[in-house]
PABALUM-368578 format. One record per residue (C-alpha): residue in three letters; residue number from 1; x, y, z. Coordinates in steps of 0.001 Angstrom, whole numbers, always signed. Layout:
BEGIN
REC   code   pos         x         y         z
REC    ALA   NUM         X         Y         Z
...
# end
This chain:
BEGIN
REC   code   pos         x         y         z
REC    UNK     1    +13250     +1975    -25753
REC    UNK     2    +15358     -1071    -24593
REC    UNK     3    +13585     -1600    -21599
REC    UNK     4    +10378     -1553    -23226
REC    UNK     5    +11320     -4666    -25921
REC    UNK     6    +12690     -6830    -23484
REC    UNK     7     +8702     -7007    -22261
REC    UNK     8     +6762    -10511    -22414
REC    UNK     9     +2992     -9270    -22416
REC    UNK    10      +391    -12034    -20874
REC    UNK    11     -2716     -9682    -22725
REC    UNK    12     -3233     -8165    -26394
REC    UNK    13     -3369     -4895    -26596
REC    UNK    14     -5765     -3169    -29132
REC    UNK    15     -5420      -750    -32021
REC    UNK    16     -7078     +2296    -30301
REC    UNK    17     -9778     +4246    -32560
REC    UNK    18     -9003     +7049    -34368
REC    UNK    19    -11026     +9397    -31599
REC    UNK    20     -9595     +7471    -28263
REC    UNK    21     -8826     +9783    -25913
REC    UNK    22     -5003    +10063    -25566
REC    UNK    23     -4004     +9294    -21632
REC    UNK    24      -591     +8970    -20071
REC    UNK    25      -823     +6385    -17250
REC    UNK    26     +2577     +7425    -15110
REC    UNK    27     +4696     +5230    -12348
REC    UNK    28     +6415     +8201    -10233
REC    UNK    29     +9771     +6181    -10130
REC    UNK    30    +11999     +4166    -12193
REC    UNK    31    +10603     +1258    -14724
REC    UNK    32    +12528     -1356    -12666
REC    UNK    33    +10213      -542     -9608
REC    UNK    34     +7018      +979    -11097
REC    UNK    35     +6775     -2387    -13623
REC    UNK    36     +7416     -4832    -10541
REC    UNK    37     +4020     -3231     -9253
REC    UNK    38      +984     -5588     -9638
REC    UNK    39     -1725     -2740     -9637
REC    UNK    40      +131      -409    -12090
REC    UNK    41      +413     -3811    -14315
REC    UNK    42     -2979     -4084    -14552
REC    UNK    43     -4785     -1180    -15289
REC    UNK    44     -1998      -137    -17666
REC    UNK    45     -3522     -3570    -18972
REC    UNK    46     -7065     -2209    -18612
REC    UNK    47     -6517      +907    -20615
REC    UNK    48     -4291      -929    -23131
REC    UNK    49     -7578     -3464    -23724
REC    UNK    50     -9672      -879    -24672
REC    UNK    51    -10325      +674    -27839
REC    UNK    52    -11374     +3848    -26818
REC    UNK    53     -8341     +4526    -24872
REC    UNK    54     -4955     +5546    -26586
REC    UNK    55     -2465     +5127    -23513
REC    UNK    56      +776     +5778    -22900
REC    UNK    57     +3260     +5185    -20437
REC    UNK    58     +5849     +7265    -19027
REC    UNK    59     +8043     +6584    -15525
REC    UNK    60    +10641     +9119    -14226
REC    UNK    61    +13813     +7520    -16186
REC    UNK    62    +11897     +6236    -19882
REC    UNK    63     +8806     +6946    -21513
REC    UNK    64     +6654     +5503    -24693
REC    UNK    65     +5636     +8742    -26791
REC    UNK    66     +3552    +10758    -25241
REC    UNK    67      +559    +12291    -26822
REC    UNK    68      +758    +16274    -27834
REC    UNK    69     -2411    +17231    -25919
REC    UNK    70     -3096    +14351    -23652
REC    UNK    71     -6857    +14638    -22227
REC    UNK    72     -6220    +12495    -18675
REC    UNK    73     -3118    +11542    -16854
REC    UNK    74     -2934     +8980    -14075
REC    UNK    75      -344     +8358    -11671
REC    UNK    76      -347     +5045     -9857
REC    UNK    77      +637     +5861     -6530
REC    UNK    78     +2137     +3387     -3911
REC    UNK    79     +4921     +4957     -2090
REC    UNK    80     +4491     +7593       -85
REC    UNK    81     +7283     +9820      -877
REC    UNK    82     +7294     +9205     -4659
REC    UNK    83     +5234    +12697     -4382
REC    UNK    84     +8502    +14339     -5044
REC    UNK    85     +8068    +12830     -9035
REC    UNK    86     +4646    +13344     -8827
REC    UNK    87     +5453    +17144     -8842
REC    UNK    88     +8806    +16517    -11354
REC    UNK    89     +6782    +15019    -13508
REC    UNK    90     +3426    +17578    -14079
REC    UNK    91     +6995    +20046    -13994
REC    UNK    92     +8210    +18250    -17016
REC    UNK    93     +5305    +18352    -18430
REC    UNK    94     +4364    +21668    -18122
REC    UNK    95     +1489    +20839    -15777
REC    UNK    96      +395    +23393    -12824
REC    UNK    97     +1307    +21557     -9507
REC    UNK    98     -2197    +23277     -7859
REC    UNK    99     -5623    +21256     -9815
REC    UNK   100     -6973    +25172     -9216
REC    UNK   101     -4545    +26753    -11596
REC    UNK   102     -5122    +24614    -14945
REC    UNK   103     -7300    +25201    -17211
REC    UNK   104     -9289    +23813    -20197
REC    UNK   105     -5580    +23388    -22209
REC    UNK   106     -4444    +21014    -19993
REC    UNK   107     -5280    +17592    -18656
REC    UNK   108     -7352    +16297    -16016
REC    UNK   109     -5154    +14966    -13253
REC    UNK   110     -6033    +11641    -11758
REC    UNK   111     -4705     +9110     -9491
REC    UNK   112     -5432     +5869     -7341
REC    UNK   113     -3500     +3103     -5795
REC    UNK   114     -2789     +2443     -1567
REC    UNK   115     -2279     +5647     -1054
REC    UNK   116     -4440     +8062     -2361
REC    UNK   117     -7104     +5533     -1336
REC    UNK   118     -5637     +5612     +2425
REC    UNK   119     -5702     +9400     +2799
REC    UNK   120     -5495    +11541      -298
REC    UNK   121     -5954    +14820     +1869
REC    UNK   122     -2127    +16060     +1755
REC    UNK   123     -2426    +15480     -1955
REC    UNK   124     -5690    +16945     -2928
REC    UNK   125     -4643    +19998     -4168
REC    UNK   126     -2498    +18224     -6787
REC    UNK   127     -4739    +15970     -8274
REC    UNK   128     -8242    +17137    -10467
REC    UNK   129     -9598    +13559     -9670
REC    UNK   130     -9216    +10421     -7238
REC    UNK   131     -9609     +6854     -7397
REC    UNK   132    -10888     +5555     -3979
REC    UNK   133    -10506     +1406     -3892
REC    UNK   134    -10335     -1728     -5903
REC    UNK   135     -9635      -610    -10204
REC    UNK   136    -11074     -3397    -11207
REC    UNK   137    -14872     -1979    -11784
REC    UNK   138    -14081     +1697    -11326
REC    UNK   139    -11299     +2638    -14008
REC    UNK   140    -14361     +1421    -16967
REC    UNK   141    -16900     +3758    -14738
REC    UNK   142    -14176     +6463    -14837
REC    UNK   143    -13554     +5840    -18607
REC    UNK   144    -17433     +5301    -19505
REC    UNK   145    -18056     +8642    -17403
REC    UNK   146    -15543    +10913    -18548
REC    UNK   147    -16523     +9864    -22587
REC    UNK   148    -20109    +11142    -21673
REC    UNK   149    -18580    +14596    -20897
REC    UNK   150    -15559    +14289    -22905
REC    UNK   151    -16494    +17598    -24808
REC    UNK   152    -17821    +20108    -22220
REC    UNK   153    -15658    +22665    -19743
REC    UNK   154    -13191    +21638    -17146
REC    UNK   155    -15922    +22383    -14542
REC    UNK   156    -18554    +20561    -16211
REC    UNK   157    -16278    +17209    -16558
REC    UNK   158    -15671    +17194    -13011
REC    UNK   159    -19189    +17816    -11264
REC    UNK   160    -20693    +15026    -13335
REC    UNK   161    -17457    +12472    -12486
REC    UNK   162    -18253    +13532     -8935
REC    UNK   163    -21568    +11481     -9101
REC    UNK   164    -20025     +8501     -9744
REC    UNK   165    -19786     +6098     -6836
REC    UNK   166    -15495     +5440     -6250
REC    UNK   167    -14617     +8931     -7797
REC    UNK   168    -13401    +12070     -5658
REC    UNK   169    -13017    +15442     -7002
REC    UNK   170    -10969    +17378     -3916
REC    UNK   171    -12051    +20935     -5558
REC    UNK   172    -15792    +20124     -5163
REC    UNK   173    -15087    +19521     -1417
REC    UNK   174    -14786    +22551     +1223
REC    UNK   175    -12667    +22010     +4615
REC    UNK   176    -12541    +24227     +7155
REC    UNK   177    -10741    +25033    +10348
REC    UNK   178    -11346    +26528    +14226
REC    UNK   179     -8199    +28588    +13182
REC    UNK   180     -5468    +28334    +10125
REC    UNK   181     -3569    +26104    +12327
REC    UNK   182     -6629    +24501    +14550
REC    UNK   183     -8721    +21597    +14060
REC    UNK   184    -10754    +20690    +11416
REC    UNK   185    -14140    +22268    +11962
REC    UNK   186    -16262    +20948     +8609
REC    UNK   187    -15843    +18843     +5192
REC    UNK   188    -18625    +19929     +3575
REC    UNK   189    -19747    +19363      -615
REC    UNK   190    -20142    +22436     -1791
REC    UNK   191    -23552    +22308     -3128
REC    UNK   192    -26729    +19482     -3019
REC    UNK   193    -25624    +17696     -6314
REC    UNK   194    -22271    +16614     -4939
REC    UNK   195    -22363    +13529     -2941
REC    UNK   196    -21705    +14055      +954
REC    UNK   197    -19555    +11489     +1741
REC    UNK   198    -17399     +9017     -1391
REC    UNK   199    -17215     +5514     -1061
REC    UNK   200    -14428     +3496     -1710
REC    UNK   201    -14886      +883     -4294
REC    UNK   202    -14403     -2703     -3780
REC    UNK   203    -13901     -5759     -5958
REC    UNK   204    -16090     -8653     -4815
REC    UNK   205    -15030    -10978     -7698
REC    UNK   206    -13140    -14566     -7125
REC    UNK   207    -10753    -14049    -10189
REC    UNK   208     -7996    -11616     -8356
REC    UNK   209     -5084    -10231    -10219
REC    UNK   210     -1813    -11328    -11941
REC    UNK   211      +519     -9829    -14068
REC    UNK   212       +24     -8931    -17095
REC    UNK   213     +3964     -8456    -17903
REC    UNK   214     +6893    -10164    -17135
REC    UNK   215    +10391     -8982    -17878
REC    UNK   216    +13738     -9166    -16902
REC    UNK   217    +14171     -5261    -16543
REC    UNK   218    +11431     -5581    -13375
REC    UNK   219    +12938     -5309     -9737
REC    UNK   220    +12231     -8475     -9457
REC    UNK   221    +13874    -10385    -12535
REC    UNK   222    +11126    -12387    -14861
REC    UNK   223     +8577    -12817    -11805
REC    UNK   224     +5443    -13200    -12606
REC    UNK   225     +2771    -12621     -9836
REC    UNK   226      -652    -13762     -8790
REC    UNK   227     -2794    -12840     -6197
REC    UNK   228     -3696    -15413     -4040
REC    UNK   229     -6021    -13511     -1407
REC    UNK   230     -7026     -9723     -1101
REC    UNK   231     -7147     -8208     +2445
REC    UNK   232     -6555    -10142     +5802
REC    UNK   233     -9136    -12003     +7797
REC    UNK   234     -6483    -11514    +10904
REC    UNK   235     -7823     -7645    +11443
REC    UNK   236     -4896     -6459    +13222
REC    UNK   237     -5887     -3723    +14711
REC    UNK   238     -3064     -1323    +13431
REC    UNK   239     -3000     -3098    +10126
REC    UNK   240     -3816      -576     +6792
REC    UNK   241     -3978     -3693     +4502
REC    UNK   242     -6419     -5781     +6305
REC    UNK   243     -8715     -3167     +7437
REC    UNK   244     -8650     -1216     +4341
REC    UNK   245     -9434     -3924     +1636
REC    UNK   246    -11822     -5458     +3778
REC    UNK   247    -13447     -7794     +2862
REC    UNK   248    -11391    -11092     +2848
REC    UNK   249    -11237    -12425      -400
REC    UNK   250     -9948    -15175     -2046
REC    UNK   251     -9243    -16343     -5367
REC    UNK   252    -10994    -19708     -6553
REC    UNK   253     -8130    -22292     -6970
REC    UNK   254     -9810    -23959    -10359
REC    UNK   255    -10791    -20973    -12284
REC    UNK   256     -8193    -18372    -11023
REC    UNK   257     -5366    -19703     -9565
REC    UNK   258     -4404    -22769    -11754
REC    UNK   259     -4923    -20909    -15030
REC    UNK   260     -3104    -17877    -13836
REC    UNK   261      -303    -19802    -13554
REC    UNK   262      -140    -22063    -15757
REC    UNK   263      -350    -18426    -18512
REC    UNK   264     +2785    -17361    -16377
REC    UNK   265     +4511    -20328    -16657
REC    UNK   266     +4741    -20450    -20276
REC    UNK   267     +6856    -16938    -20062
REC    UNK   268     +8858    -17478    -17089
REC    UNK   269    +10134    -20234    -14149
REC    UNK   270     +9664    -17995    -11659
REC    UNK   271     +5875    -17574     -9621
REC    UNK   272     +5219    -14887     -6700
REC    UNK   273     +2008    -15566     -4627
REC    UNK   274     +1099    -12376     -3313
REC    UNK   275     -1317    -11219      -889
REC    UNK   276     -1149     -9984     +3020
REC    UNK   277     -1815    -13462     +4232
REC    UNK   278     -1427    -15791     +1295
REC    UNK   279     -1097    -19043     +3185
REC    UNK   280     -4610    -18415     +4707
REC    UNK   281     -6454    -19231     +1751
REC    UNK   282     -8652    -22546     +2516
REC    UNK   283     -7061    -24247      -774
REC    UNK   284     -3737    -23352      +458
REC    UNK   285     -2694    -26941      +669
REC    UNK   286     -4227    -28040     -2974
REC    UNK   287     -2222    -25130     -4282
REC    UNK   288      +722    -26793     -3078
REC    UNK   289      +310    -30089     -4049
REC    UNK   290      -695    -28497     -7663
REC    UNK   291     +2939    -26761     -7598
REC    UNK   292     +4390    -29659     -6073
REC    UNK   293     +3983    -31468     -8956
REC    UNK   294     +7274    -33216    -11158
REC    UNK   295     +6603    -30775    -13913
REC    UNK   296     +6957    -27976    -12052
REC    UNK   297    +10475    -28723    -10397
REC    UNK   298    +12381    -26136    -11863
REC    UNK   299     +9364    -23817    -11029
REC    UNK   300    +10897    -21091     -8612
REC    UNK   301     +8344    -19707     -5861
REC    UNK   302     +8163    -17021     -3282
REC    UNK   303     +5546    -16185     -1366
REC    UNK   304     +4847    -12186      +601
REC    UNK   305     +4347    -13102     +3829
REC    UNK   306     +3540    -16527     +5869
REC    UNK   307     +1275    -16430     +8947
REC    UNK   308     +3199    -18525    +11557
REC    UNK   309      +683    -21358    +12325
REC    UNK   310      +614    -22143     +8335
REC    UNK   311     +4420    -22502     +8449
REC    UNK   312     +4165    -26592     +8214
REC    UNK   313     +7284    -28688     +7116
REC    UNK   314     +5446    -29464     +4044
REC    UNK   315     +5399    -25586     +2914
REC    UNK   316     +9022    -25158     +4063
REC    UNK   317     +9984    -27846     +1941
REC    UNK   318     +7948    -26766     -1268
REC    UNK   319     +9421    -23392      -929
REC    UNK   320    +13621    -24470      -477
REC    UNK   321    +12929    -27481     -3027
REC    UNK   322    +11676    -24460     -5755
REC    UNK   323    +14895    -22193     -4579
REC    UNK   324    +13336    -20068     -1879
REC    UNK   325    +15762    -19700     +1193
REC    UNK   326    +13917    -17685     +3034
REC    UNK   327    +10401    -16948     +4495
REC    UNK   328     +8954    -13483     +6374
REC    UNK   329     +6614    -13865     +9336
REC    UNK   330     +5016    -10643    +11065
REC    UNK   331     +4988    -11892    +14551
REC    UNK   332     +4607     -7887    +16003
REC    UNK   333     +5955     -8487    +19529
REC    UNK   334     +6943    -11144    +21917
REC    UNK   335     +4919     -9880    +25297
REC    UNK   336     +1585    -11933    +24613
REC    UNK   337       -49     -8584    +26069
REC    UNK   338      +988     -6473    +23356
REC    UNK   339       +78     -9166    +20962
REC    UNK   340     -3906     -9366    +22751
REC    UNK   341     -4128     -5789    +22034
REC    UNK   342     -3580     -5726    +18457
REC    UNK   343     -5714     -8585    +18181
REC    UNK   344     -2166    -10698    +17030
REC    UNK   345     -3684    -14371    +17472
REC    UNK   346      -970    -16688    +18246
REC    UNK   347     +1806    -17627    +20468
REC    UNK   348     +5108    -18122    +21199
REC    UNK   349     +5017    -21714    +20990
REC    UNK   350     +3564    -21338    +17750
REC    UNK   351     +6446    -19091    +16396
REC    UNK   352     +9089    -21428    +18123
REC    UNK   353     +7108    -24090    +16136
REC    UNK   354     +7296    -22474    +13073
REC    UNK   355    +10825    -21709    +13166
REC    UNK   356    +11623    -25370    +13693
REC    UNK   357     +9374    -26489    +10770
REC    UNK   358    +11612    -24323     +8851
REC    UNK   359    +14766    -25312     +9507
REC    UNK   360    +13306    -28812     +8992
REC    UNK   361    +12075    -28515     +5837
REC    UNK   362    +15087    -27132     +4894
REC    UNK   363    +14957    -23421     +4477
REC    UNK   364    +17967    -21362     +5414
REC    UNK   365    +16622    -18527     +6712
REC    UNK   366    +14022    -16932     +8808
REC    UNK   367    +12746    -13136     +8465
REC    UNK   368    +10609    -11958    +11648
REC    UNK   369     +8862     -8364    +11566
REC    UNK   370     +8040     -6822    +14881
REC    UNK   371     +7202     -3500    +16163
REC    UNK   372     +7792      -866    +18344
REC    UNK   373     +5836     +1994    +20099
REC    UNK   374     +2319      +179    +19745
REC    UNK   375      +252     +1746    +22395
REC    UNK   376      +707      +548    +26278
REC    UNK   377     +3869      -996    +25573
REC    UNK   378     +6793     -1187    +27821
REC    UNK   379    +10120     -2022    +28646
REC    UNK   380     +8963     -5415    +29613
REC    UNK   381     +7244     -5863    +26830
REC    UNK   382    +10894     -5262    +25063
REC    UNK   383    +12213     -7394    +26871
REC    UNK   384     +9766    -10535    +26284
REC    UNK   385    +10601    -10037    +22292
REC    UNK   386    +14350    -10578    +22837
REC    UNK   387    +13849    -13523    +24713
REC    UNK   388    +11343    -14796    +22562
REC    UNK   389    +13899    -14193    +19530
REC    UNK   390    +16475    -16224    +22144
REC    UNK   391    +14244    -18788    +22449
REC    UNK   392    +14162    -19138    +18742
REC    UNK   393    +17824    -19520    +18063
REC    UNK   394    +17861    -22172    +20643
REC    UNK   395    +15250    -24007    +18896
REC    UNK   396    +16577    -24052    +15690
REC    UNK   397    +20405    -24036    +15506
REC    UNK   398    +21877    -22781    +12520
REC    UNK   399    +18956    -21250    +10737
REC    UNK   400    +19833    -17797    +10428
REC    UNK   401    +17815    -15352    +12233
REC    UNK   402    +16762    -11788    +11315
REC    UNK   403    +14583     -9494    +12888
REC    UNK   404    +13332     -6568    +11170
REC    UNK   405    +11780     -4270    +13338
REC    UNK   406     +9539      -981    +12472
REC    UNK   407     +8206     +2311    +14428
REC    UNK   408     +4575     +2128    +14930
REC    UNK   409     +2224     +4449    +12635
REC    UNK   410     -1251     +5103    +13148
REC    UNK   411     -2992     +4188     +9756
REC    UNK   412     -6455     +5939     +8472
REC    UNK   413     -9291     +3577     +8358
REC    UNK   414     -7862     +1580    +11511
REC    UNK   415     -9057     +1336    +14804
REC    UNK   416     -5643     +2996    +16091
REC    UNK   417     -5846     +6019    +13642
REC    UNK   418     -6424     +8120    +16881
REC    UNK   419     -3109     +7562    +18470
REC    UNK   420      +335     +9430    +17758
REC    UNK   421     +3336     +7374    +17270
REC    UNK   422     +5464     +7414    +20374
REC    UNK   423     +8872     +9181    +20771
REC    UNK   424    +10384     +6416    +23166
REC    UNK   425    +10210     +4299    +20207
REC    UNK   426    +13459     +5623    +18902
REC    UNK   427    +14948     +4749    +22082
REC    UNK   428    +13453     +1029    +21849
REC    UNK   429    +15027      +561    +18496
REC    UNK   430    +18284     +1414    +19905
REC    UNK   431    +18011      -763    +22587
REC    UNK   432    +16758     -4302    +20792
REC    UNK   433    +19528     -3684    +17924
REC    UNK   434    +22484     -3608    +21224
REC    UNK   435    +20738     -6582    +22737
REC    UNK   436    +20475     -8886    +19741
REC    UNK   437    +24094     -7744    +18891
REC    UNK   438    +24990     -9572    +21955
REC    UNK   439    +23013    -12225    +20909
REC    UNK   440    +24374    -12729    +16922
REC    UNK   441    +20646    -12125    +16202
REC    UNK   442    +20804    -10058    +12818
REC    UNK   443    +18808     -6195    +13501
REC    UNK   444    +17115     -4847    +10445
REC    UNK   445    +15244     -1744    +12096
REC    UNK   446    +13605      +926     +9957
REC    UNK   447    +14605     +4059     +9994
REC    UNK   448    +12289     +6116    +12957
REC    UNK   449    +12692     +9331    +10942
REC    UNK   450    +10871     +7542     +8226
REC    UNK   451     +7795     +6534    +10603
REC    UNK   452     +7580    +10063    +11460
REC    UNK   453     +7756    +11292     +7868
REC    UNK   454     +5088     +8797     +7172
REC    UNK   455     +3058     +9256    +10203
REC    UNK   456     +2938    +13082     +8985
REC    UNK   457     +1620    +11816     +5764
REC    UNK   458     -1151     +9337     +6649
REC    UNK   459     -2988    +11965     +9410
REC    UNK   460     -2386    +14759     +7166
REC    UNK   461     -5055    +16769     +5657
REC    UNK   462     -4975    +19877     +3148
REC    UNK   463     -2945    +22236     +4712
REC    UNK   464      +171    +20102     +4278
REC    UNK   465      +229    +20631      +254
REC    UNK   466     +2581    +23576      +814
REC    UNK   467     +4454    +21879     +3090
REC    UNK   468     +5231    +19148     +1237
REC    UNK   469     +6449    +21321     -2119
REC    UNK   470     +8772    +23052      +278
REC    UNK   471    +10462    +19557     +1348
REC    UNK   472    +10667    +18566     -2820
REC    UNK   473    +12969    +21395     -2761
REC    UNK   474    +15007    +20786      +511
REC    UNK   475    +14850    +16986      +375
REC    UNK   476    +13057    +14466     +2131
REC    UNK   477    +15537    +14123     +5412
REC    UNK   478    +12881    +14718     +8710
REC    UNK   479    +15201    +18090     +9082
REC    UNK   480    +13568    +19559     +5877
REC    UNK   481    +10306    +18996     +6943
REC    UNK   482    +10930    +20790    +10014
REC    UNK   483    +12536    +23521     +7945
REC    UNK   484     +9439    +23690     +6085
REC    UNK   485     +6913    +23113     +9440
REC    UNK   486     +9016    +26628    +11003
REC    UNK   487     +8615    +28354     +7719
REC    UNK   488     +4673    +28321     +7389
REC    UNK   489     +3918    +28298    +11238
REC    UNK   490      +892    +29858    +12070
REC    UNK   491      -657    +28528     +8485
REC    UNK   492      -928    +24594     +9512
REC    UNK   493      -688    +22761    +12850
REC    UNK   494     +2864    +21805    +13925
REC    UNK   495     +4493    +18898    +13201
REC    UNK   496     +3741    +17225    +16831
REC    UNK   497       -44    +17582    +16404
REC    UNK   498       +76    +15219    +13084
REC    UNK   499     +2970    +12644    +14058
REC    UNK   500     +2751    +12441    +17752
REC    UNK   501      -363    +14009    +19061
REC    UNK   502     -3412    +11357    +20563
REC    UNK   503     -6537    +12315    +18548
REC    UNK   504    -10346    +12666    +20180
REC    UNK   505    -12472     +9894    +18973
REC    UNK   506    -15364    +12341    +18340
REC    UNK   507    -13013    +15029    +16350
REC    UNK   508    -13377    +15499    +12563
REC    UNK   509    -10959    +13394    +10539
REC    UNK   510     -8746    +14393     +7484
REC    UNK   511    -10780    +11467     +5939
REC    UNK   512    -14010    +11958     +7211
REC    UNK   513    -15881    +12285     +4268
REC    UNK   514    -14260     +9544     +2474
REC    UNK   515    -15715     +6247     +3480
REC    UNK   516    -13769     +2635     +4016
REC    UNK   517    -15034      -606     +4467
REC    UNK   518    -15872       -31     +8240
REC    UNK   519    -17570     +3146     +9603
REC    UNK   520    -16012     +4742    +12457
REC    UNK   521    -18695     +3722    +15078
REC    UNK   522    -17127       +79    +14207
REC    UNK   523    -13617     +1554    +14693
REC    UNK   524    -14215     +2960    +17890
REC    UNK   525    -15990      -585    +19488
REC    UNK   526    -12608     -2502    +17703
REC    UNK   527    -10761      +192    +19218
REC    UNK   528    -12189      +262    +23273
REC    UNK   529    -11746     -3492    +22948
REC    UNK   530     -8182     -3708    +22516
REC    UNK   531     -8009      -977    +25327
REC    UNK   532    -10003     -3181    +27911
REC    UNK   533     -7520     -5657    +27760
REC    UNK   534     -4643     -3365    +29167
# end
């Protein structure tokens, strides 16, 4: 395939023995988008490095030959509503969607990434086998594992991968319910030899990730992309990707950093430094200075996401002098009460600041991220964030101004997975995108059908695996999953009690059994914290 020879590989792949055990490793979604994603990168990487592995890869537009009778296939799973080729693609391969309805003929199913490691529950029917956490450590337990009872029954193969710590096997796993559409009553194992609760996995290593291919064919052309930190020491309190990857890490400048790019470099010009809060790492400055250097002026770099109080003059210049124009700050919300709440620790001064430091280092534009519909917001609240956002463009004339501007969803593993998301945000979206119209402030607002679609997805549990291969036949608009919510009522709860309803802190969660970095007694003190302050 085209696509595949216009690849510049940063590993060597081995010759695989003449027993590996043949394993597809898929992307549900185009190459352009599934090869621009660091984790798929690298355990495609990790399989490809192994001897006893014979993988292949297949997305949902090209494929490398696939094996006749593959023995696993993985799905790397980032985007929510890529379950839609999750299904196509056990469909094209002749694949039961259900893990209950395949037998010793066909594969084990397995999957890992952000989502499945969030809440797998809506998709635990589909898969034979789950990935919970960092893949660093766990996909060579998984491998190592599964070779021990690479011979034996279906049945067999999954009780003894249950025992490992990281793995989840749904099927091994009872829930039940006050009533078909009720609350969750029990998760139980469903004997003594099965662990009671699965922990997810994490990496504790200072040598984080980068790619392991660059290529022009990737969503983002030639970019080659390192890890800077992993998680968030900021702890927002809605935030999935700080309290999920807990802990903080960071990658040591000397032995991870400089190496990792200087590899990249001598495939591409062009450097992404990823991670959800990138700038926080306590090198930060030495990194610049290190790309700052004459030989790297034709070096291009972007960078994910820049907390405002690390926005200096000196980083806004780096990033415009290598041919960045822009920058993205999450600032949430202009009311500083909404911003004490979610545990958001800075100012306005400080974002005013920031957006002058920008301008004077001479970037052209400015990308803020705020939210609506966090809990005890109101319209004043509203209000403060346009003025902030005035206050902004008054600061710094002529630097163009966007604000993009998202529906608040309560996230597993966070202290506000107990609230719904709140209808009068659609209303609020409305409302900021007239005002800043006014105000030649550009509105970027995410679609609030989307929050509730995803909202529906990160509180679901079990029931919703119907549900959701109903919608892969009438689409993904919000109206066909309220098509599909009408035609199994009375088997699941409705769509309200997922998306909007307020959750008991004491009731049985979807993800109960499945353990993240902080246990729920933690959750609970984060969460009556934030509350005292209203």
């Amino acid at each position: 395939m085209t696509d595949f020879n216009q690849e510049k590989l940063l590993f060597n792949p081995v010759s695989p023995d003449h027993d590996a055990i043949p394993l597809i490793f898929a992307f549900p979604n185009d190459y352009t988008v599934g090869i621009t994603s660091l984790g798929y990168q690298i355990i495609w990487a990790t399989f490809a490095t192994r001897s006893d592995v014979d993988v292949s890869r297949l997305f949902t537009d090209i494929q490398e030959s696939l094996p006749q009778n593959p023995e696993l296939l993985g799905f790397s799973f980032s985007w929510e509503l890529d379950y839609v080729n999750i299904l196509n693609l056990l469909e094209s391969l002749t694949i039961p969607f259900q893990a209950n309805k395949r037998d010793d003929n066909h594969p084990l199913v397995f999957g890992g990434g952000p989502v499945l490691t969030a809440n797998p529950e809506p998709f635990a029917d589909f898969f034979d086998i789950i990935l919970l956490g960092d893949g660093e450590n766990l996909i060579h337990d998984f491998i190592d594992a599964y070779k021990t009872i690479r011979y034996e029954d279906r049945e067999t193969k999954l009780r003894h991968l249950a025992t490992i710590p990281g793995i989840y096997i749904p099927s091994l796993y009872e829930v039940n319910y006050n009533s078909p559409d009720g609350d969750i009553t029990s998760i139980k194992p469903l004997n003594n030899t099965i662990p009671y609760t699965v922990e997810k996995q994490t990496y504790k290593g200072n040598v984080l990730s980068a790619s392991t291919v660059v290529t022009e064919k990737a969503a983002w052309e030639n970019i080659y992309m390192v890890e800077v930190v992993r998680s968030c020491p900021e702890m927002c309190r809605f935030c999935l990707a700080s309290y999920l990857t807990l802990p903080f890490r960071t990658a040591s400048l000397e032995t991870s950093l400089i190496p990792a790019i200087e590899k990249g470099l001598t495939v591409t010009n062009r450097i992404g430094l990823l991670g959800a809060s990138v700038t926080q790492h306590p090198e930060f400055n030495d990194l610049l200075d290190y790309l700052y250097q004459p030989k790297y002026e034709d070096v291009r770099v972007s960078i994910a996401s820049v907390r405002t109080n690390t926005l200096t003059e000196k980083l806004a210049k780096l990033l415009s002098d290598r041919q960045t124009k822009s920058v993205t700050i999450a600032v949430e919300s202009g009311s500083e009460k909404i911003r004490k709440i979610i545990n958001k620790k800075l100012d306005n001064e400080e974002i005013i600041q920031a957006a002058i430091n920008a301008k004077s280092g001479g970037l052209k534009n400015i990308k803020f991220y705020g939210m609506v519909g966090i809990p005890e917001e109101n319209e004043d609240d509203i209000e403060q964030t346009i003025m902030m956002l005035e206050s902004i463009k008054k600061a710094a004339p002529g630097l163009r101004l966007t604000f993009g501007c998202s529906t608040f969803v309560p996230k597993s593993h966070t202290p506000f997975q107990w609230f719904g998301v709140n209808k009068i945000a659609k209303k609020r979206l409305k409302y900021i995108e007239k005002q800043l119209g006014k105000k030649g402030i550009e509105f970027r607002p995410e679609s609030y059908n989307w929050s509730v679609i995803q909202a529906l997805i990160s509180r679901g549990d079990r029931r919703l695996s119907k549900l959701l291969q109903l919608t892969r036949i009438y689409g993904d608009s919000l109206g066909s999953y309220k098509r599909a919510f009408k035609e199994l009522k009375g088997q699941l709860p409705p769509l309200d009690y997922y998306v909007h309803h307020t959750w008991k802190t004491e009731q049985i969660l979807p993800w109960s059994h499945l353990n993240g970095p902080l246990p729920s007694a933690t959750l609970i003190k984060h969460l009556d914290a934030a509350m005292s302050l209203t």
